[in-house]
mmCIF file as Biopython writes it, N, C-alpha, C and O atoms, coordinates in Angstrom:
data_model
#
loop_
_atom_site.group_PDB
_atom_site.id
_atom_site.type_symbol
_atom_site.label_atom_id
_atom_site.label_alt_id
_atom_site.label_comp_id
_atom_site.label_asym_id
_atom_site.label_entity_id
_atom_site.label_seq_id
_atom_site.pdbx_PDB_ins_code
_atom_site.Cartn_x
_atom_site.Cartn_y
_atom_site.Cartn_z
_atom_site.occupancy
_atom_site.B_iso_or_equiv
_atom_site.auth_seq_id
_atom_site.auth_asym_id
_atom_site.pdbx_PDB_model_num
ATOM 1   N N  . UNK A ? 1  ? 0.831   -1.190  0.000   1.0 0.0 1  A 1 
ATOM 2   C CA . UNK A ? 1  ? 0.000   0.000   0.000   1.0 0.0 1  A 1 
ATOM 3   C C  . UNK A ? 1  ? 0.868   1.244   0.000   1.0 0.0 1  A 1 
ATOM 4   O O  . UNK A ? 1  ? 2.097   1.243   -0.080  1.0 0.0 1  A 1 
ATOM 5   N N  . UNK A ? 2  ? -0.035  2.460   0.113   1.0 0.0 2  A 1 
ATOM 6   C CA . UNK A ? 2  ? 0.749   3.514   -0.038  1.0 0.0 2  A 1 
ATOM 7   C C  . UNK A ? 2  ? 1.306   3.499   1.148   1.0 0.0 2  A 1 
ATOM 8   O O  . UNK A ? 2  ? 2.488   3.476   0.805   1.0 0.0 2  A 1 
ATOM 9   N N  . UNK A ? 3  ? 1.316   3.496   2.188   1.0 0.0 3  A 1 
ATOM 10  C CA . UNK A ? 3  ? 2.274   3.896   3.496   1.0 0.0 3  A 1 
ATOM 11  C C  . UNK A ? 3  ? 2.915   3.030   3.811   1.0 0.0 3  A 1 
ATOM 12  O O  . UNK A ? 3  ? 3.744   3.291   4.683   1.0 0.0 3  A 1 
ATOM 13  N N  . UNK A ? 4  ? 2.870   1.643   3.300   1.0 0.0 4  A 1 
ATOM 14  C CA . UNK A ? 4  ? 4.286   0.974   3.187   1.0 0.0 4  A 1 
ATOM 15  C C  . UNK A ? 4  ? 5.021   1.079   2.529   1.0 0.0 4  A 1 
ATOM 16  O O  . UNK A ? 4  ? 6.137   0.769   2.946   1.0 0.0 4  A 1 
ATOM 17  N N  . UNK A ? 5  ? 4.909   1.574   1.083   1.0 0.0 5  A 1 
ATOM 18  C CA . UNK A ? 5  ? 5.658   1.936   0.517   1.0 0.0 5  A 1 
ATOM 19  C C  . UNK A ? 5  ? 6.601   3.327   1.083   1.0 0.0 5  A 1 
ATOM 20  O O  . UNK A ? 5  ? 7.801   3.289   1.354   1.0 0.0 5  A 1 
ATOM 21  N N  . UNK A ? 6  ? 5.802   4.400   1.163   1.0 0.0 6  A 1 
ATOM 22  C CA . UNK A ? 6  ? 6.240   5.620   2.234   1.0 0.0 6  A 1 
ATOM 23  C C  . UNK A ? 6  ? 7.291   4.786   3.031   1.0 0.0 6  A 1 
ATOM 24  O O  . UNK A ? 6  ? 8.389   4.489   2.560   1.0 0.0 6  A 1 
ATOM 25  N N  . UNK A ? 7  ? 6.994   4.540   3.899   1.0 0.0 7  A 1 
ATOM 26  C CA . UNK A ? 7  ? 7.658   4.060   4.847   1.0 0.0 7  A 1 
ATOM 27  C C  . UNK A ? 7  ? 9.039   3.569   4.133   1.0 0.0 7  A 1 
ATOM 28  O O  . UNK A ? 7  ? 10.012  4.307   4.284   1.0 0.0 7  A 1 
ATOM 29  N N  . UNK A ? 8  ? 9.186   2.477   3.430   1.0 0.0 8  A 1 
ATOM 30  C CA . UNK A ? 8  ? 10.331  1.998   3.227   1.0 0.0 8  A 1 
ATOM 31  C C  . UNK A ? 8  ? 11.244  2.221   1.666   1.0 0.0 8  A 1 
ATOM 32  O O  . UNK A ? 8  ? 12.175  1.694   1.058   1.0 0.0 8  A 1 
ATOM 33  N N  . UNK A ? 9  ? 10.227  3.423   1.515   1.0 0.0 9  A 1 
ATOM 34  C CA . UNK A ? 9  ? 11.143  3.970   0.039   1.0 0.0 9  A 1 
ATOM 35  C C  . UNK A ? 9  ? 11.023  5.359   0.476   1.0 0.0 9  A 1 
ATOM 36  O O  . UNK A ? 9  ? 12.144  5.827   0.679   1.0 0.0 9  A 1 
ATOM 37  N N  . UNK A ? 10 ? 10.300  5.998   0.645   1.0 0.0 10 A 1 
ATOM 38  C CA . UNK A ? 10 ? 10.689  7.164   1.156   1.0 0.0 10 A 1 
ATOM 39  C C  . UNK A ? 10 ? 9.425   8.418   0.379   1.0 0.0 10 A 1 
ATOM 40  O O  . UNK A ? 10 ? 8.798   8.016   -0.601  1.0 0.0 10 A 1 
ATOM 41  N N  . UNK A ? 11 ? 9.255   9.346   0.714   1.0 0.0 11 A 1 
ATOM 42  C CA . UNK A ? 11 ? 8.433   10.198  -0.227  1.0 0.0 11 A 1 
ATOM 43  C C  . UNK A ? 11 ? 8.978   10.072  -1.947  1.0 0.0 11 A 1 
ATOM 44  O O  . UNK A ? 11 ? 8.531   9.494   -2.938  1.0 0.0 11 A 1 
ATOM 45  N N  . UNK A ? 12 ? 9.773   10.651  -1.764  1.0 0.0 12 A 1 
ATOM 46  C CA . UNK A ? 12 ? 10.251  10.953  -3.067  1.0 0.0 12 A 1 
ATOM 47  C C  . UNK A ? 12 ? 10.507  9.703   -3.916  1.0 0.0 12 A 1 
ATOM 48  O O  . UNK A ? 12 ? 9.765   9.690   -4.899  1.0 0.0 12 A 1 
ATOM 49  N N  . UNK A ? 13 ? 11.276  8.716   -3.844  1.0 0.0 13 A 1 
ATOM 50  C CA . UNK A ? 13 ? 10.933  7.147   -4.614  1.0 0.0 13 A 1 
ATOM 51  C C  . UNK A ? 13 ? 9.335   6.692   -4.707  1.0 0.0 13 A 1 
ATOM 52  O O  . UNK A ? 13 ? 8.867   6.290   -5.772  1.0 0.0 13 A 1 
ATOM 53  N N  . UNK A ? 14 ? 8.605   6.784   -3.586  1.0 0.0 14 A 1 
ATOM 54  C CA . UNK A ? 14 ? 7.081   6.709   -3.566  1.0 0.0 14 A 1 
ATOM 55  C C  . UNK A ? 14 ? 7.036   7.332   -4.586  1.0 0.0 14 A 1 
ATOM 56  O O  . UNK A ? 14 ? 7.209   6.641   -5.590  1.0 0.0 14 A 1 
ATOM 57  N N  . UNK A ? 15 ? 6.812   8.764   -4.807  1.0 0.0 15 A 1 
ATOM 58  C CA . UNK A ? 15 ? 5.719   9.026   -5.823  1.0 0.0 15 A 1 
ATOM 59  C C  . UNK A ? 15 ? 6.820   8.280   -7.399  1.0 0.0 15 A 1 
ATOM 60  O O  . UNK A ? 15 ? 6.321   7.435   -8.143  1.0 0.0 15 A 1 
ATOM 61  N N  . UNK A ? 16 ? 7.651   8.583   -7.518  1.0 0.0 16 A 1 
ATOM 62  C CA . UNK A ? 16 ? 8.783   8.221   -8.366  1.0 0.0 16 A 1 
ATOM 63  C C  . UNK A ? 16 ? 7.829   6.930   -9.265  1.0 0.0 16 A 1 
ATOM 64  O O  . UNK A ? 16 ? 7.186   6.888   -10.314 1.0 0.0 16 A 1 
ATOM 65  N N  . UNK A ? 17 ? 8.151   6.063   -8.261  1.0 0.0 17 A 1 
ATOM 66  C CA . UNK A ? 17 ? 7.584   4.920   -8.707  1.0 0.0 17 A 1 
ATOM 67  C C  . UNK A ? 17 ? 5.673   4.913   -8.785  1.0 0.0 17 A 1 
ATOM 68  O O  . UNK A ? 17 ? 5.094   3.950   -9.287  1.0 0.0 17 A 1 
ATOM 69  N N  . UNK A ? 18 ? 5.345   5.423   -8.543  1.0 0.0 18 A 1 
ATOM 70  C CA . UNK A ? 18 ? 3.916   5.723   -8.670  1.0 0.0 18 A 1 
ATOM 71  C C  . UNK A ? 18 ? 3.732   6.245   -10.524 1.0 0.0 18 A 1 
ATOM 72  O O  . UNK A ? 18 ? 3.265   5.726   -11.538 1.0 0.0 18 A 1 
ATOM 73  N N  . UNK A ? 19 ? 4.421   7.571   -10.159 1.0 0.0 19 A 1 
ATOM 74  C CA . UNK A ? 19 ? 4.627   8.230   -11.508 1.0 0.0 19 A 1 
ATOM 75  C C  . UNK A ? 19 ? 5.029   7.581   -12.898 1.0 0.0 19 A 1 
ATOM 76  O O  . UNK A ? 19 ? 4.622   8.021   -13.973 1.0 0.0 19 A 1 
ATOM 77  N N  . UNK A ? 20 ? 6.059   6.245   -12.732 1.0 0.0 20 A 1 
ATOM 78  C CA . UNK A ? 20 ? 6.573   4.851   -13.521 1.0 0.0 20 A 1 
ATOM 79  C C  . UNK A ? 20 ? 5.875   4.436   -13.892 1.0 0.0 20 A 1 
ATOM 80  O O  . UNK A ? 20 ? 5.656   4.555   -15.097 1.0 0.0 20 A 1 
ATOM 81  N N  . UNK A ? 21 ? 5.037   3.639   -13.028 1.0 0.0 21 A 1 
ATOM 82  C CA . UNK A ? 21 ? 3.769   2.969   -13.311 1.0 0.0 21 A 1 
ATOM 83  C C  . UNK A ? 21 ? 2.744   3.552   -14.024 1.0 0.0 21 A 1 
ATOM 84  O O  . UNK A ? 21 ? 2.180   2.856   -14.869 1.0 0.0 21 A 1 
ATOM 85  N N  . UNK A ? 22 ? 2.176   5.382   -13.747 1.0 0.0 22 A 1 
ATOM 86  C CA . UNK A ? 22 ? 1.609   5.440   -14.820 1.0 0.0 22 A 1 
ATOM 87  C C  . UNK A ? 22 ? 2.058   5.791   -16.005 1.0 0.0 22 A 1 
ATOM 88  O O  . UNK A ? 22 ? 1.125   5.596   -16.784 1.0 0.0 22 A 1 
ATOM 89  N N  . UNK A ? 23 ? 2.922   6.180   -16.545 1.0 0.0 23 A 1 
ATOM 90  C CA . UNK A ? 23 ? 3.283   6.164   -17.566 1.0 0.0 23 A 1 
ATOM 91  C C  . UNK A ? 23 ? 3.292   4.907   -18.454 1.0 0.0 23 A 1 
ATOM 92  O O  . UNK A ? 23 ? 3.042   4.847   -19.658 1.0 0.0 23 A 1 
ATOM 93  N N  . UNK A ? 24 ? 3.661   3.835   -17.542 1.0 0.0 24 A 1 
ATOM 94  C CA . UNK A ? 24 ? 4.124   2.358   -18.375 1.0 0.0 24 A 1 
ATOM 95  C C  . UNK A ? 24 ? 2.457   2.197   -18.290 1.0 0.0 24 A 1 
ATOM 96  O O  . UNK A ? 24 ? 2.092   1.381   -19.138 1.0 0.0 24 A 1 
ATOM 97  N N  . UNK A ? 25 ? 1.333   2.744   -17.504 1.0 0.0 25 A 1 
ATOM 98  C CA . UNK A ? 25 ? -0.364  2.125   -17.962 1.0 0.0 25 A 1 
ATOM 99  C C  . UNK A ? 25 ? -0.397  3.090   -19.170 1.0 0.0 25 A 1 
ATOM 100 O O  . UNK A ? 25 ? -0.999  2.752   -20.189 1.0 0.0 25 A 1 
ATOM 101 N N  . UNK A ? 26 ? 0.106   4.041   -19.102 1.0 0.0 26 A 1 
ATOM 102 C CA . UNK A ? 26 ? -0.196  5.092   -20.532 1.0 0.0 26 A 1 
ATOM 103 C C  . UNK A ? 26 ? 0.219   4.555   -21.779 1.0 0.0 26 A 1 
ATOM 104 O O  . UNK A ? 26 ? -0.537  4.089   -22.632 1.0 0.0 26 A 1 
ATOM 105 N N  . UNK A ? 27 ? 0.964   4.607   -21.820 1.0 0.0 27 A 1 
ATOM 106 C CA . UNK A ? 27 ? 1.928   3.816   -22.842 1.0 0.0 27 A 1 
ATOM 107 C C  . UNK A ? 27 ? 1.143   2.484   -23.353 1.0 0.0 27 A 1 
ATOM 108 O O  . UNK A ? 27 ? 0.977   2.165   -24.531 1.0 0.0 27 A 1 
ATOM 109 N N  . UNK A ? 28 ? 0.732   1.833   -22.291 1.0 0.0 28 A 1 
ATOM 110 C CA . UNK A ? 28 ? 0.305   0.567   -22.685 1.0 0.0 28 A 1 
ATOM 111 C C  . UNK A ? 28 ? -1.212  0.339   -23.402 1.0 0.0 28 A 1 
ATOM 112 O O  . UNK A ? 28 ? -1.767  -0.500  -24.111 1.0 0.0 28 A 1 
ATOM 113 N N  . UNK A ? 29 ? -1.539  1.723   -22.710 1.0 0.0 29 A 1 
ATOM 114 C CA . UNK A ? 29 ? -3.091  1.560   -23.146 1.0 0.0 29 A 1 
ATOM 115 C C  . UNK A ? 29 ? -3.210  2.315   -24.430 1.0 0.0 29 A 1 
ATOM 116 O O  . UNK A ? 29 ? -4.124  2.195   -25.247 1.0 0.0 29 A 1 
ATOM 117 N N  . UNK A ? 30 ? -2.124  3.146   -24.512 1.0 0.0 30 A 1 
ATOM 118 C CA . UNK A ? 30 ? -2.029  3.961   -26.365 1.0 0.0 30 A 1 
ATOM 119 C C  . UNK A ? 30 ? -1.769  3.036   -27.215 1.0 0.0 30 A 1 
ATOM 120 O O  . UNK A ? 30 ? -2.497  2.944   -28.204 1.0 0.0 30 A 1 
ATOM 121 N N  . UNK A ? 31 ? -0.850  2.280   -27.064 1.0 0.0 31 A 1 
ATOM 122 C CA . UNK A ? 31 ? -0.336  1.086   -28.073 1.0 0.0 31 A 1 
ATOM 123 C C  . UNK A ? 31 ? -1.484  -0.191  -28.098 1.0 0.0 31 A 1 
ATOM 124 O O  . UNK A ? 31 ? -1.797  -0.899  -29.054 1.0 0.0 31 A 1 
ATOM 125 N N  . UNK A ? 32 ? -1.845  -0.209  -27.095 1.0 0.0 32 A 1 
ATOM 126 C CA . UNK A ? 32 ? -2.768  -1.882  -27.437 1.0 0.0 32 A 1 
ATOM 127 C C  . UNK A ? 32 ? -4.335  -1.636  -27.285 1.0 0.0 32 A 1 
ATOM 128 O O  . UNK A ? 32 ? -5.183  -2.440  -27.671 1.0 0.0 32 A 1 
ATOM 129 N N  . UNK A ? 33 ? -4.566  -0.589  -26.758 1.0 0.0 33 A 1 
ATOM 130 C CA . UNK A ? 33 ? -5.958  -0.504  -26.827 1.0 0.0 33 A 1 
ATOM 131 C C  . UNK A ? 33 ? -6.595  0.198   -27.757 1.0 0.0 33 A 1 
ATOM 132 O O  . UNK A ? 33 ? -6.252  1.380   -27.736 1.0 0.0 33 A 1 
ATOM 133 N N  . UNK A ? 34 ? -7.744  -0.178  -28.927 1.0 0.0 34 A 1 
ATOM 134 C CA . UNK A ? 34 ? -8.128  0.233   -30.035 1.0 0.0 34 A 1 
ATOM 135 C C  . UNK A ? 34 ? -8.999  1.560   -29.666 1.0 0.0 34 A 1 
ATOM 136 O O  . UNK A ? 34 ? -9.072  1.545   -28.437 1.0 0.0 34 A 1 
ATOM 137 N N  . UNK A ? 35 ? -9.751  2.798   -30.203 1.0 0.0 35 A 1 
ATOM 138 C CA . UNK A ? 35 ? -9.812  3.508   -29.903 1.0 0.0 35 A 1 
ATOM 139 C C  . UNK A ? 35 ? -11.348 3.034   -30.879 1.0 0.0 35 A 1 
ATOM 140 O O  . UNK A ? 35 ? -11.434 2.731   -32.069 1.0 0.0 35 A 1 
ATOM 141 N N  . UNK A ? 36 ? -12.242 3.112   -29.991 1.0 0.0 36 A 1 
ATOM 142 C CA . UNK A ? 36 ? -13.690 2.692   -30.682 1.0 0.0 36 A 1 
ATOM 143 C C  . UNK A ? 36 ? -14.915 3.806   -31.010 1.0 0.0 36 A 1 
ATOM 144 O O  . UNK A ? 36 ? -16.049 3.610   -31.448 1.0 0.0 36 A 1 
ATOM 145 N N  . UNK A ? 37 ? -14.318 4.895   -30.673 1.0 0.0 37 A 1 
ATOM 146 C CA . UNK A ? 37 ? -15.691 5.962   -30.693 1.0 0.0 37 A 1 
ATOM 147 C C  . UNK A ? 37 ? -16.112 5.948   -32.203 1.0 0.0 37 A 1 
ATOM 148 O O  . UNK A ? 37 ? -15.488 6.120   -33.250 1.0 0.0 37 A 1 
ATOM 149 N N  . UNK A ? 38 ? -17.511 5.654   -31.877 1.0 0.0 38 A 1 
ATOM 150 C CA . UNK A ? 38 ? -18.183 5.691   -33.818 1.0 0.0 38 A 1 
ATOM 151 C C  . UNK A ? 38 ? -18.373 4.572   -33.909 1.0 0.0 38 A 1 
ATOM 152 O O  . UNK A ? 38 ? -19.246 4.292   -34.730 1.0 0.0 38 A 1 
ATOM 153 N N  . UNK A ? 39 ? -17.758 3.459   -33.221 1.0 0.0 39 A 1 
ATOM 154 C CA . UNK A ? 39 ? -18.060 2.147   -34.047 1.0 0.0 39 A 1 
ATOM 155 C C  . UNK A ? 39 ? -19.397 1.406   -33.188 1.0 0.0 39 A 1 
ATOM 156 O O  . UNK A ? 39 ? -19.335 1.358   -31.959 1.0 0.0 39 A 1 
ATOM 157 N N  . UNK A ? 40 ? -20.180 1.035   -33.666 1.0 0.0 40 A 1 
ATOM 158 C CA . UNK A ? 40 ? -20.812 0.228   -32.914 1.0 0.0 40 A 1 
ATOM 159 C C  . UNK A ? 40 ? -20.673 -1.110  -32.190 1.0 0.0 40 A 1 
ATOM 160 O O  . UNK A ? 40 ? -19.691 -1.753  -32.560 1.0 0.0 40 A 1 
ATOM 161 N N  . UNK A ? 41 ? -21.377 -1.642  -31.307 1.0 0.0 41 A 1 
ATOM 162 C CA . UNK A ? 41 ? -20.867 -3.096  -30.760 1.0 0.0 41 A 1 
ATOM 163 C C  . UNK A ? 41 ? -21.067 -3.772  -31.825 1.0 0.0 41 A 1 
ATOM 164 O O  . UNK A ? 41 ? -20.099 -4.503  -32.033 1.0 0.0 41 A 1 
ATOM 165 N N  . UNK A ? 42 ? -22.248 -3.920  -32.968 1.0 0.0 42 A 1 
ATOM 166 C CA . UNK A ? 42 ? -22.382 -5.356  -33.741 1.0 0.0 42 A 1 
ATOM 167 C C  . UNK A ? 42 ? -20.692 -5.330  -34.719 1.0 0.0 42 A 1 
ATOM 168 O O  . UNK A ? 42 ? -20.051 -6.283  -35.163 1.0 0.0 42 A 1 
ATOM 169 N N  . UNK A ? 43 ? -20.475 -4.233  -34.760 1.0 0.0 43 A 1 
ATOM 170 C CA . UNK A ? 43 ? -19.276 -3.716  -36.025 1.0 0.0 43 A 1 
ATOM 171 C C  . UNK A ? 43 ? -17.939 -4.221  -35.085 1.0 0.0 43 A 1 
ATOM 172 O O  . UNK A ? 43 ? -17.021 -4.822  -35.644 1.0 0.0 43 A 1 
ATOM 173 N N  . UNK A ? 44 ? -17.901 -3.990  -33.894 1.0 0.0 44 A 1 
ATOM 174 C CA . UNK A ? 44 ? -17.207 -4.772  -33.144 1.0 0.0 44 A 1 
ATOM 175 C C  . UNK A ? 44 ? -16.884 -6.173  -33.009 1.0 0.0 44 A 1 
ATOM 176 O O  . UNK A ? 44 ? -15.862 -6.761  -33.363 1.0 0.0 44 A 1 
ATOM 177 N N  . UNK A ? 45 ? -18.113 -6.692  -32.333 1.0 0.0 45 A 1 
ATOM 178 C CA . UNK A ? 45 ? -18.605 -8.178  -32.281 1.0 0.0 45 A 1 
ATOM 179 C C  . UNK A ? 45 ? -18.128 -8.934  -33.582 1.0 0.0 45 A 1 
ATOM 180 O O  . UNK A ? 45 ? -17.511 -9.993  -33.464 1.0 0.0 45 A 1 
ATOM 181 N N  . UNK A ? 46 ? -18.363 -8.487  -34.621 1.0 0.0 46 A 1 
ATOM 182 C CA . UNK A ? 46 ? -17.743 -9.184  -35.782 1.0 0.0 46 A 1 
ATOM 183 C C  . UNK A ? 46 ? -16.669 -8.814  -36.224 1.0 0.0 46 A 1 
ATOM 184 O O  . UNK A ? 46 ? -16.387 -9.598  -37.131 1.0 0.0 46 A 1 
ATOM 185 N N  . UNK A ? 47 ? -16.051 -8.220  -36.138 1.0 0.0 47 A 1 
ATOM 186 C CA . UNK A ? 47 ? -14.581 -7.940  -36.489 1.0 0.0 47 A 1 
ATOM 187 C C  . UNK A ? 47 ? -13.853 -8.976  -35.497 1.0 0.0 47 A 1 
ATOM 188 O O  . UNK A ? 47 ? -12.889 -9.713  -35.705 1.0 0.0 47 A 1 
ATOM 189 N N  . UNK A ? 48 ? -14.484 -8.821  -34.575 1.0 0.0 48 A 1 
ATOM 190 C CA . UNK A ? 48 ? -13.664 -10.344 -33.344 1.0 0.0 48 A 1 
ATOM 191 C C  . UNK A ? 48 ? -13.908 -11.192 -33.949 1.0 0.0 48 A 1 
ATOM 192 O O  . UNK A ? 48 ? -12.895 -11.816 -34.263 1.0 0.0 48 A 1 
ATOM 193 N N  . UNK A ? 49 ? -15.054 -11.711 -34.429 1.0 0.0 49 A 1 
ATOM 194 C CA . UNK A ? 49 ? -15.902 -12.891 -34.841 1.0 0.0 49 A 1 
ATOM 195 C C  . UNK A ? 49 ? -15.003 -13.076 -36.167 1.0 0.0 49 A 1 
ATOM 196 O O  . UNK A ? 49 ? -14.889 -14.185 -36.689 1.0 0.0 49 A 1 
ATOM 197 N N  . UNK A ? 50 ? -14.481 -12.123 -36.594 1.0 0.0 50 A 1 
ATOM 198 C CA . UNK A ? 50 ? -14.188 -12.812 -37.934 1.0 0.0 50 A 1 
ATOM 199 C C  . UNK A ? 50 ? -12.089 -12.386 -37.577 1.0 0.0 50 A 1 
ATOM 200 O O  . UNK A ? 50 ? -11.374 -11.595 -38.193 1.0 0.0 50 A 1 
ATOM 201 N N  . UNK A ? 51 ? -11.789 -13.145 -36.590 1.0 0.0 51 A 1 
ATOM 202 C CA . UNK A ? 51 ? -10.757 -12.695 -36.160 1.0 0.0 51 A 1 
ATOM 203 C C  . UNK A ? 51 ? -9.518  -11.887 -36.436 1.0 0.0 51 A 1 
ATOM 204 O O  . UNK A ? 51 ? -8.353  -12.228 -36.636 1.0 0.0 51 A 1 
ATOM 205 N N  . UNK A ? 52 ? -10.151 -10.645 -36.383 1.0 0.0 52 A 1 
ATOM 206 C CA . UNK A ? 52 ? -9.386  -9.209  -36.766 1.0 0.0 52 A 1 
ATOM 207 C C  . UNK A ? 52 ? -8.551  -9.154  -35.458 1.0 0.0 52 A 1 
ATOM 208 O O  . UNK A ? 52 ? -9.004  -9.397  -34.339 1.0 0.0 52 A 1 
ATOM 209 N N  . UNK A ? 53 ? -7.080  -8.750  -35.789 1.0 0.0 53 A 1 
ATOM 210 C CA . UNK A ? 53 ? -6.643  -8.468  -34.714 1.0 0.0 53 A 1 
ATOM 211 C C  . UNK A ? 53 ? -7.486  -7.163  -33.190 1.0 0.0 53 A 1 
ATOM 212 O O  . UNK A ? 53 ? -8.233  -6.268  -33.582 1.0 0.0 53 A 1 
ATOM 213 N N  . UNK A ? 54 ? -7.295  -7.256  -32.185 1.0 0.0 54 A 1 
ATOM 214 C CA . UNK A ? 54 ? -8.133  -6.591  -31.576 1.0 0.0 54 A 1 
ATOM 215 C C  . UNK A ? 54 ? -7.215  -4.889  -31.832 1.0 0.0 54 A 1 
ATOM 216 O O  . UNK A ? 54 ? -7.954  -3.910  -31.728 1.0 0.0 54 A 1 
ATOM 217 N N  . UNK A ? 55 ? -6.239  -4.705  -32.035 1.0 0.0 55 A 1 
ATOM 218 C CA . UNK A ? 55 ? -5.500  -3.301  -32.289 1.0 0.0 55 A 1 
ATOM 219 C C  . UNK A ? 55 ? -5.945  -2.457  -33.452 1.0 0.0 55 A 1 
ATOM 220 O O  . UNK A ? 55 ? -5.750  -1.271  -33.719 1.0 0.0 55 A 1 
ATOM 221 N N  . UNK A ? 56 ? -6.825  -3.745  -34.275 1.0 0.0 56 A 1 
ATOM 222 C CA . UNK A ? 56 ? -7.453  -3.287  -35.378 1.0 0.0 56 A 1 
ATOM 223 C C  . UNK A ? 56 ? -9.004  -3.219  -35.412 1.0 0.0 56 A 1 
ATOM 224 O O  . UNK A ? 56 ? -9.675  -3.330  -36.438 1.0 0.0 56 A 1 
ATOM 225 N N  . UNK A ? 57 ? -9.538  -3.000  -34.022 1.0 0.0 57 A 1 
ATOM 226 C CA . UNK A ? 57 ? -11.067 -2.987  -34.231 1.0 0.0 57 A 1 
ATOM 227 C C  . UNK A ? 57 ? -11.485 -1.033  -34.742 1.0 0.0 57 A 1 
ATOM 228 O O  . UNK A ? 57 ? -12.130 -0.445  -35.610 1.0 0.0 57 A 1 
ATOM 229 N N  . UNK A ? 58 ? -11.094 -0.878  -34.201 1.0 0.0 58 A 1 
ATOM 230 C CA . UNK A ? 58 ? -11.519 0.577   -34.396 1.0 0.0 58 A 1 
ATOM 231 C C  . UNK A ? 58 ? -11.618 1.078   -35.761 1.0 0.0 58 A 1 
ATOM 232 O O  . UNK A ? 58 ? -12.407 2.019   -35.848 1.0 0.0 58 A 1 
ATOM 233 N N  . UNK A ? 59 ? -10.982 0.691   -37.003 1.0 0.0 59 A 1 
ATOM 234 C CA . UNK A ? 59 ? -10.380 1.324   -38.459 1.0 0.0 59 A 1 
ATOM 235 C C  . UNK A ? 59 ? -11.585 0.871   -38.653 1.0 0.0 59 A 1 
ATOM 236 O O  . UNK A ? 59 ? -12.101 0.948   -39.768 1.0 0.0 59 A 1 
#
């Protein structure tokens, strides 16, 4: 948790590593997660169904 961490890394490594982590969720969620606004679920549903990579649902 946060105050064990506090505790045995210190303020400044705390947020450090807090700050790491989100970047590496940022990063991760720009690159692999498809960006769907506009598309509908059935336009979805079958693009899986007809096994489109999932990085490619959105196009």
């Amino acid at each position: 948790t946060f105050l064990t961490l506090l505790n045995h890394l210190g303020r400044a490594n705390t947020f450090w590593l807090y700050a790491t982590c989100n970047l590496a969720f940022l990063l991760f969620t720009w690159a692999l997660v498809p960006e769907t606004k506009g598309v509908t679920l059935e336009h979805i549903e079958q693009k899986l169904m007809d096994g489109q990579p999932l990085r490619d649902i959105g196009r």
